[in-house]
Structures are given as C-alpha cells and as structure tokens.
N, C-alpha and C positions, 0 to 999 in steps of 0.2 A: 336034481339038475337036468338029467334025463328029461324029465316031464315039463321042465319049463322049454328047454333046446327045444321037444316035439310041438311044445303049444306055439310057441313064436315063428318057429318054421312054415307050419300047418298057416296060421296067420299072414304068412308072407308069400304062401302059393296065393291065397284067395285075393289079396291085393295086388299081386303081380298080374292074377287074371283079367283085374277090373283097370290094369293101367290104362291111362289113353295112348295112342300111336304117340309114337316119335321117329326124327333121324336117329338111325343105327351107329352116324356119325357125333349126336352127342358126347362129349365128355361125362365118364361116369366121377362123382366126389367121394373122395376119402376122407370125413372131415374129423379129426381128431383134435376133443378136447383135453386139458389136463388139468388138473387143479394146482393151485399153488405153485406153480412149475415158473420160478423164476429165469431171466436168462440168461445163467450160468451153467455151460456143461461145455463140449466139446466143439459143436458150432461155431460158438459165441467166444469161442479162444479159451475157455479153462477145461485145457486136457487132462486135467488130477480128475475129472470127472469120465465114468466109464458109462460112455452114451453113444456107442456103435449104431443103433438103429435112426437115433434123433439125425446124426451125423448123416448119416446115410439118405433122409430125406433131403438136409439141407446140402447135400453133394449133387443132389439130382435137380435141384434147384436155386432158391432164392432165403437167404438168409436176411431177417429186415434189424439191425439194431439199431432203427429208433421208433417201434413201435409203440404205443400208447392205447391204455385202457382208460374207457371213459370214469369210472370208480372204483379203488380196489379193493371189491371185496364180491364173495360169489354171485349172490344175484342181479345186483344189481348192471355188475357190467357180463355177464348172460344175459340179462333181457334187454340191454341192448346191443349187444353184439348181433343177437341174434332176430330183433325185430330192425334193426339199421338206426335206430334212434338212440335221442343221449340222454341219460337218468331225471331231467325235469321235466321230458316228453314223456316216458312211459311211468313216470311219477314212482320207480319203484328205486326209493335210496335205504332198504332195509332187506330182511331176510324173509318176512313174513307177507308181502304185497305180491299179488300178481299182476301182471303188465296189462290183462285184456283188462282190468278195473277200468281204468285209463283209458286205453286203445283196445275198446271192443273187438273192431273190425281189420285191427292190424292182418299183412298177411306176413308172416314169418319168411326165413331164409329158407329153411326145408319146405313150407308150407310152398312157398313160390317152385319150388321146384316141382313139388306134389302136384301143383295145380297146370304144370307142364310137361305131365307126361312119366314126370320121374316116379320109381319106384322108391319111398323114402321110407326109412327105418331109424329108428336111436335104440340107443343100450350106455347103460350107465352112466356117469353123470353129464348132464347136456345143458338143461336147465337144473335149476338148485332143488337140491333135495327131492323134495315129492313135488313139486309145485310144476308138474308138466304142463304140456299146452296138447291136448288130444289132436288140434287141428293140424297140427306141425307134420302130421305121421301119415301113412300109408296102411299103418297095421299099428296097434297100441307099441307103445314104449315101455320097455321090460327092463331089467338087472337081476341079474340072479343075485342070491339071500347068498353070504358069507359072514363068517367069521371076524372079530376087529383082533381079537390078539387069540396067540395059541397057546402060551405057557399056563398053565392052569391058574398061577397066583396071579399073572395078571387078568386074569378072566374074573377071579375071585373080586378083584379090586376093583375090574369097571362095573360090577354089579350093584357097586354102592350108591352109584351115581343117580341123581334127580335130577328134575327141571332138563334143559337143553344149551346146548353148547350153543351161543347166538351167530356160530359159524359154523354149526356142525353140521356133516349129512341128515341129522337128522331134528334140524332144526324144523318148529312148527309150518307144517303147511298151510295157505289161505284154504279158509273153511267154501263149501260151498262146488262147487260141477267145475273145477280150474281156475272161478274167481273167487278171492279172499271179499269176504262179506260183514269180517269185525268192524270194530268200531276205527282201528287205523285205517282199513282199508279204505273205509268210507270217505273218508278224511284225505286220503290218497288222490279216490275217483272226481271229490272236487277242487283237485290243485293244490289242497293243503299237505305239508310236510308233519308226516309224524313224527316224532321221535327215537332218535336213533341210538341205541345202549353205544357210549364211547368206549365201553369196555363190557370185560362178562362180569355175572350178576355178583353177588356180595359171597354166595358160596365157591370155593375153592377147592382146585384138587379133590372133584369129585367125579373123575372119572379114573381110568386104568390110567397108567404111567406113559409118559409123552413118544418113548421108543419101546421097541424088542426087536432083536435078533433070533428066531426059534429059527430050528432045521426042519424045516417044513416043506410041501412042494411050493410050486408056483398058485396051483389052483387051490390054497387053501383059502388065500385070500380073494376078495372081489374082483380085482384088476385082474389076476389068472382067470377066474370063471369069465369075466369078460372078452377075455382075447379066445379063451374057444367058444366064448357064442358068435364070436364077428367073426373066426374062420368058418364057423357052421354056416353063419348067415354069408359068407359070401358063395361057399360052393353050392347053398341053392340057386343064388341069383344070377349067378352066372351061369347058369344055364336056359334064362329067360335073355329075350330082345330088348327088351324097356335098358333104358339106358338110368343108373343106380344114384343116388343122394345117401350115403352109410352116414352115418353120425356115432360114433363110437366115443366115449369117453371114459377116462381115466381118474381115480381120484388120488393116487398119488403123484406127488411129495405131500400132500394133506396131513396134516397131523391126523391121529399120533403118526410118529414117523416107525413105519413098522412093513419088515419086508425080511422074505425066506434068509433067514446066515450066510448065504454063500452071496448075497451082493455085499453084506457088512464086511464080509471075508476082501472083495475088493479093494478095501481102503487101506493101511495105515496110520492108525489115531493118532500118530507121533507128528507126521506131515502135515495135517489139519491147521491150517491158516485161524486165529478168529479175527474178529471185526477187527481194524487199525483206529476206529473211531469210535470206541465205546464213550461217548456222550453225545448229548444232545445239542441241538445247531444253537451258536449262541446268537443271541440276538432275536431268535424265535417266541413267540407267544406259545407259553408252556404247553399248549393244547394240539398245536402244531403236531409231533409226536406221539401217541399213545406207547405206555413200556411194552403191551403186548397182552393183554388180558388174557387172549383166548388159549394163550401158552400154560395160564397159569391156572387152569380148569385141567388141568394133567395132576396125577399122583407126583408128587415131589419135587415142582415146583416153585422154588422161593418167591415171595414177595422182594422188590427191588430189583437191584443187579444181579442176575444170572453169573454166580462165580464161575469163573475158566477153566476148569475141569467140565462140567455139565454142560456150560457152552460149546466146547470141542463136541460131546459125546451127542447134543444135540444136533451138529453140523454133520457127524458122522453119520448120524443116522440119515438125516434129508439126501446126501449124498448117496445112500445104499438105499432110498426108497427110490430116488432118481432113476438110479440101476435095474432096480425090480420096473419100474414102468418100462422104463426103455425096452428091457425083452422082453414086455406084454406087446409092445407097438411092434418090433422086429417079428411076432410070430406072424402079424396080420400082414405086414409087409410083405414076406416070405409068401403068404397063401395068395395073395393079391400076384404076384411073380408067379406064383404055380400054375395059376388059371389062366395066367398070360391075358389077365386085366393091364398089367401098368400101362401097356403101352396106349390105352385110351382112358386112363384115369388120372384125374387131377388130386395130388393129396395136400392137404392143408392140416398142419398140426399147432395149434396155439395152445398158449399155459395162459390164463382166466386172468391172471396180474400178477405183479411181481410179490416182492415177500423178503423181508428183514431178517437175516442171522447174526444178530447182534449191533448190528449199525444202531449207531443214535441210540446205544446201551435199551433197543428195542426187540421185538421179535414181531412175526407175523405182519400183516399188511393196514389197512386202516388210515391211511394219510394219504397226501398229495404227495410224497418225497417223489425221487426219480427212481430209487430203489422199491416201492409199491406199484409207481403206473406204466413202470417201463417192462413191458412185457415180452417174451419168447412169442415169435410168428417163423415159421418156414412152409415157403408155399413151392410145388414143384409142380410142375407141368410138361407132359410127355413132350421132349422133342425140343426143349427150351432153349435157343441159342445161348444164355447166361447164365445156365446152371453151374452151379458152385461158386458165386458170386454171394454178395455180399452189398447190402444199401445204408445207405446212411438217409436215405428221403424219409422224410417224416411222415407216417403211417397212423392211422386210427383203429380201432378196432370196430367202429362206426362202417368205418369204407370194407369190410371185410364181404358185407354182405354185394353190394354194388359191383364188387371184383370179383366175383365169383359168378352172379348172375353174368355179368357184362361174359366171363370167359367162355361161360356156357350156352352166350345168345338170344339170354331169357330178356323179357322185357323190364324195365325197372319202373315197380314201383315210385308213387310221385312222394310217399311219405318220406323216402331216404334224407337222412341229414348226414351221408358221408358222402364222399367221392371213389370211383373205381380208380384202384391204380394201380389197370391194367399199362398203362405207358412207361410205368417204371421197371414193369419186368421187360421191355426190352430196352431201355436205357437206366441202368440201377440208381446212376449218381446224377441224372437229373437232377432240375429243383423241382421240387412238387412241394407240399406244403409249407406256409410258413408257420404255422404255429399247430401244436396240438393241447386239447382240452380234456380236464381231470375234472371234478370236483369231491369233496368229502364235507358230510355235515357233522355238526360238534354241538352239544346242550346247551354251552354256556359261553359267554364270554366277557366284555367288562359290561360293570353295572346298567342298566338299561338298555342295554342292546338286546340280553335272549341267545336265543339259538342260531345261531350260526350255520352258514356253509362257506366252505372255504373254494374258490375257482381258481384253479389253477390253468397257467397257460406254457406250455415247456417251446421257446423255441430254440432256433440253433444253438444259440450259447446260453440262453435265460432258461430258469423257472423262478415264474412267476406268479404269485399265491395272494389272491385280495380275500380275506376273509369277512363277508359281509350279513346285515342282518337276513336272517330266511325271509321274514317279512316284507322287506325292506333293503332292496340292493344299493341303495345311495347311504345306506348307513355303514362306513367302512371300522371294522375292526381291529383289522391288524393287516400290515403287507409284509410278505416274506418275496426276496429278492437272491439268488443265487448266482455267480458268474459259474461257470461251467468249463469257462477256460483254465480261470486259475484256482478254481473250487468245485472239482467236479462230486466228493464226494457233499456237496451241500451242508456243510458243517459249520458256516459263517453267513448270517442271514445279513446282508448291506445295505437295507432298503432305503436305515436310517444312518446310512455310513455319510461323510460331511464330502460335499460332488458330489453327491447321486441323484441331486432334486430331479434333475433336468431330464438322466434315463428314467426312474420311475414316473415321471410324467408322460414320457413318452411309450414307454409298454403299458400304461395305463391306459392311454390312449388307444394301443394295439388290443389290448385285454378289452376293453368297451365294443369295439367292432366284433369280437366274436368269432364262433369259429366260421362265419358265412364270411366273413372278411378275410380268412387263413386258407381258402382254399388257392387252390394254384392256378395259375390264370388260366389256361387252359378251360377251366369248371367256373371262372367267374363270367364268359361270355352269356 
C-alpha cells in the first residue's frame, strides 16, 4: 500500500507541475461515485439507515429526489454520465464495450476539466471495472489491491469461482490501449447493438457467499484503502495553486454485501422491513423484470423467490455496507475541512443507479422500473443560499456533466445531450424538466420481433416503457404504463386498462419527441 500511496503521489507532483494557469478563484470538485447506492438512507427520509456523512453532504446542500440514470447498470450509465451522452450515442449498453469505440474524440467531464487547467485524479471505481479512459486523468488512475471477504471459509469458497460475474468489478475489459477491439465491439463502433446477457451465465453460486460481517478494520477492504489514498492525495494537492477535479470512488453497497461487524452491529435484524410487493407488476411482459441473476452468482443463493429469512439478512447486509461506505466518505470530508478546502470546493456524490431488495420478488438493477433508474444525487456548493433543501425537478444524470462545467465557468462542449441545472439550485421547485429518459435492452420478445430495447420515459406522475424492435423502432412490443399517483410502487401495468387509449396515445406522442423535446424551456430557445 505504501508503494502504491508513493508511486500515485510522486505521479501527482509531476502533473501538478505541468498544470496550465488558472483562477485561484476556481472551484476545486469532490466528485464522489458509488456503486449500487440506491436512494434510501438518511437524506432521502429512511432514518433506520446510519448515513451521517451522506447526510452531512446533503445538509450543506441540495438533495435531488427525482434524479434519473440513463441505464441501470454499471457501465453503461458511467460512460454516459460521464461523457454527457445517452447509451445509443456512446453505443455502450453492456459491460464489455468502451465508449471511445463509438466517440473516439469525445472529451470527458474530468478530461474537460484537465484540459482547463485542472489538476485531475481518479481512484477506484469511476469508470467500470478496468475499462479506464487514460485521457480523463492528469496522472494515471489507480485502486489499491484488497481483499473481497476476510473469513477464511469464505475466502475458501470464492476461490471456486470461474468465468465473470457480468456485473462484477471484475468483469472483462475491452481488449486493446482503452478501446474494446472484439468482435462486439466492432459491432458496437458501427451502430450495431450487441447482445446483452438478461441474466448471469447458466453457472451458479460460483462465487463466496452474497454477505459477511468479520471484525476487521476499515482498511481491510478496498473502500478503507481508498479513503486513505484520497486523504493522502488531497493533503498533497493542497498544497499546490491549480485548482482540483478528485474523482473518488466507492464500490459499496456492490454486492457481495460485505463490511467490518461493527456497521452490521448498527442494525437490528428484527426491525428490517422487506419488500411490501413481493411480485411482479401485473400486466407487464414477463421480461419487463429480471428475478435478479447477478444475486444468484453468490454461494447460497436459491433459484426463485428469495425466502424471508435471507431476504432480511440480505437487506441487512446492504444496509451495513451503506454504513461502512458512509465512514469511508466522512473520513475524506473530514480531511477536506482539515485543509480548510470546503470552503472553495464543490462536492457532488451520486450512487451509478438505483437497485431492488426484493421489489417485484426481484433483486439487483437491470430494468426500466423507478426502483432501478431512480437514482441518489447530492450536490453542495460552498455558500449555497438552499442548502438543505430538497427538489423534486426532474434531473438526469446526462445534465450532471453540463452542471458542473456551467458551475466552474468551463466552456461546454457542443456534444452535450443534457441540460445544466445550475437554475434549480437556486430555485429547487422550479419546473425544469418534463420528462426523464431510461432505456434497457432484452434478447427476445414475441415471435418475430428479436431483441429488444425497452425506452422508457418517467415523468411527473408517468412511467412510461415502449419496448420496441433494436432494429426497428416502429415495431412496438409491449407498452408498460404506471400512474405514480395512485401506483407509485409500479405494481399494476394500465397501459391496456379500458380509458387509457387516449393517455397512452398521448405520452406516446410525448415519448416520440424525445428527450430534446423534455427539456425546460428555458434550454429549448
């Protein structure tokens, strides 16, 4: 650990020296990812969760509960979170594609900042897995090597494991200097949709077991080694002028759900709520849902329903992984206040997409629901007149980039397919968007149709789901319909309810204009 801290440090004088000028008066970013980090804990009103640091951000600022990811699941809504485009532009709806295939010449969110002066850095998960982007950085992009479980039997058990988890950290990288060169990719780089596993592969339960609670430190696992590499790396750089882009990432609640005993100690398994809606939405085309494949690549497992005993112990666990991230983000926040940065740092922490504990008798992410793309965002801003507030405006993870540059001054990119919505943090309940956009792709659907993608479009009271050929978007498969008012957890699909010709014709209509038609007036001039 020593010798990586020395080499990434060493790495970050020699880029700090080669910074260009800037104003002193820039904002430095704190930009903190998380994996699977649904938006449930303390913020977002469920106080049974122990998220002091999370809270702590969204006290200082802006809390967004109706944010949206463009795909839920790791890379694909990383590459465009983070190039500002939406999964049919940087053509990556899998784990194995990289975005330059597509968009050679894209410049990224860190890269824009890079190429303005900023000093930019990542550490742990930022983009998926290995599949970094060299250009994005100032100095390469590092993780320190940890441990997945500490108890020995479970060490014994993940060793059994082959092939790759199709969602896992360590899921294949594109071959090739940062661009995938296989035969998907290829297939990628000219517009063509590869193949997307609906689930994990035909082997099961061939890794360690899905939780542990050892008595361990903090720094046994990777998310501990990460929070003392980002306090290492901030007390170098703050003692340079260049004003900072940190990119820090976390990869828990990520299965397995595994974090030191003393967050498990936080809980109460007796208190543990499960899902109220263990089945699936009626009226939906059974593909709609996935049960949760990648859950079931864990030691012990069942196929089917997840009985409530192990569903509890699974939610237990998510919840005490929650905890263990939360004090990896509190120690950086803490050193960030030591060096008496906050008061010129902008911090933005978002969770990648939301993620299923048992809803729709499902688990993990993989769908259009509102539980998959409705995502955790808290943005704070030194000095914010509406800190500790709370928005209900409709948000993309698309606009994350545009808002960030816009706060910083930077120039934007013409490639952007979001909007900044920098006007809502000083008016929270404006209207700003009318609709936000999802999509997920599926293998099969009825006879002649093929592969699918399902577009989804959530606005104030609707989600709305046309699933249509890949090939072929005027071939419609199925339409899922959701009221929101009096069906928010989306458990009753209406589309084909007797009345509804006339709305689904009309959000069909809104669904055909796009999300270039959902922006806020303001951004249609």
């Amino acid at each position: 650990m020593k010798t990586l801290l020395r080499f990434i440090l060493c790495l970050s004088a020699v880029g700090l020296a080669h910074a260009a000028d800037s104003a002193p008066s820039r904002p430095n970013i704190l930009f903190i990812a998380v994996d699977d980090l649904r938006p449930e804990f303390g913020a977002y009103g469920a106080s049974y969760i122990k998220s002091p640091n999370l809270d702590r951000i969204a006290k200082a600022g802006i809390t967004f509960n109706r944010s949206y990811c463009q795909q839920a699941v790791c890379s694909p809504t990383r590459s465009s979170l983070l190039t500002g485009t939406r999964p049919d532009t940087t053509k990556v709806w899998d784990l194995v594609t990289h975005f330059r295939d597509a968009l050679p010449d894209v410049v990224t969110l860190p890269q824009l900042f890079k190429n303005n002066g900023y000093f930019v850095q990542g550490m742990g998960k930022i983009y998926h897995g290995s599949l970094d982007d060299p250009q994005s950085w100032s100095v390469p992009w590092g993780t320190p090597k940890a441990e997945t479980y500490a108890l020995p039997e479970n060490v014994k058990l993940n060793a059994r494991r082959y092939g790759v988890d199709p969602d896992g950290d360590n899921a294949p990288a594109a071959k090739g200097k940062g661009k995938g060169k296989d035969a998907k990719t290829a297939k990628a780089a000219k517009g063509e949709l590869p193949t997307v596993p609906d689930s994990m592969p035909a082997a099961k339960n061939i890794r360690g077991p899905a939780f542990e609670g050892a008595d361990v430190p903090d720094n046994f696992f990777q998310d501990g080694k990460v929070a003392e590499l980002a306090v290492s790396t901030l007390q170098a750089i703050s003692k340079e002028k260049e004003p900072f882009f940190l990119a820090v990432g976390f990869v828990k609640p990520h299965l397995p759900f595994i974090s030191p005993k003393k967050y498990w100690d936080l809980y109460d398994p007796t208190k543990i709520e499960l899902a109220p809606n263990k089945f699936r939405p009626k009226g939906a085309p059974d593909y709609a849902i996935q049960p949760g494949g990648e859950l079931r690549n864990y030691f012990g497992i069942p196929e089917g329903s997840v009985p409530d005993d192990l569903a509890r112990k699974l939610k237990h666990g998510y919840y005490a992984a929650i905890s263990y991230m939360d004090a990896q983000v509190g120690k950086v926040l803490d050193e960030l206040d030591r060096l008496d940065l906050r008061k010129n740092t902008i911090v933005i922490l978002w969770g990648d997409h939301g993620w299923k504990l048992g809803e729709h008798d499902a688990w993990c992410k993989h769908s259009n629901s509102e539980n998959d793309t409705n995502t955790a965002l808290l943005l704070s801003i030194p000095g914010m007149k509406n800190a500790g507030t709370k928005s209900n405006s409709i948000v993309e993870f698309v606009d994350i980039y545009p808002t960030l540059a816009d706060l910083a001054g930077l120039p934007l990119p013409k490639h952007l397919e979001g909007v900044s919505f920098k006007p809502v943090l000083d008016d929270p309940q404006r209207p700003w968007k009318s609709a936000a956009f999802s999509q997920y792709p599926r293998n099969s659907g009825k006879t002649g149709v093929g592969q699918l993608m399902g577009y989804a479009m959530r606005t104030e009271r609707y989600r709305f789901v046309v699933w249509v050929a890949r090939t072929d978007h005027s071939k419609i498969d199925a339409i899922e319909l959701y009221d929101h008012n009096l069906d928010p957890q989306e458990n009753t699909n209406i589309a084909k309810a007797p009345g509804n010709n006339e709305l689904v014709d009309r959000l069909l209509t809104q669904w055909r204009k796009g999300w270039q038609g959902a922006k806020p007036a303001m951004a249609q001039r």
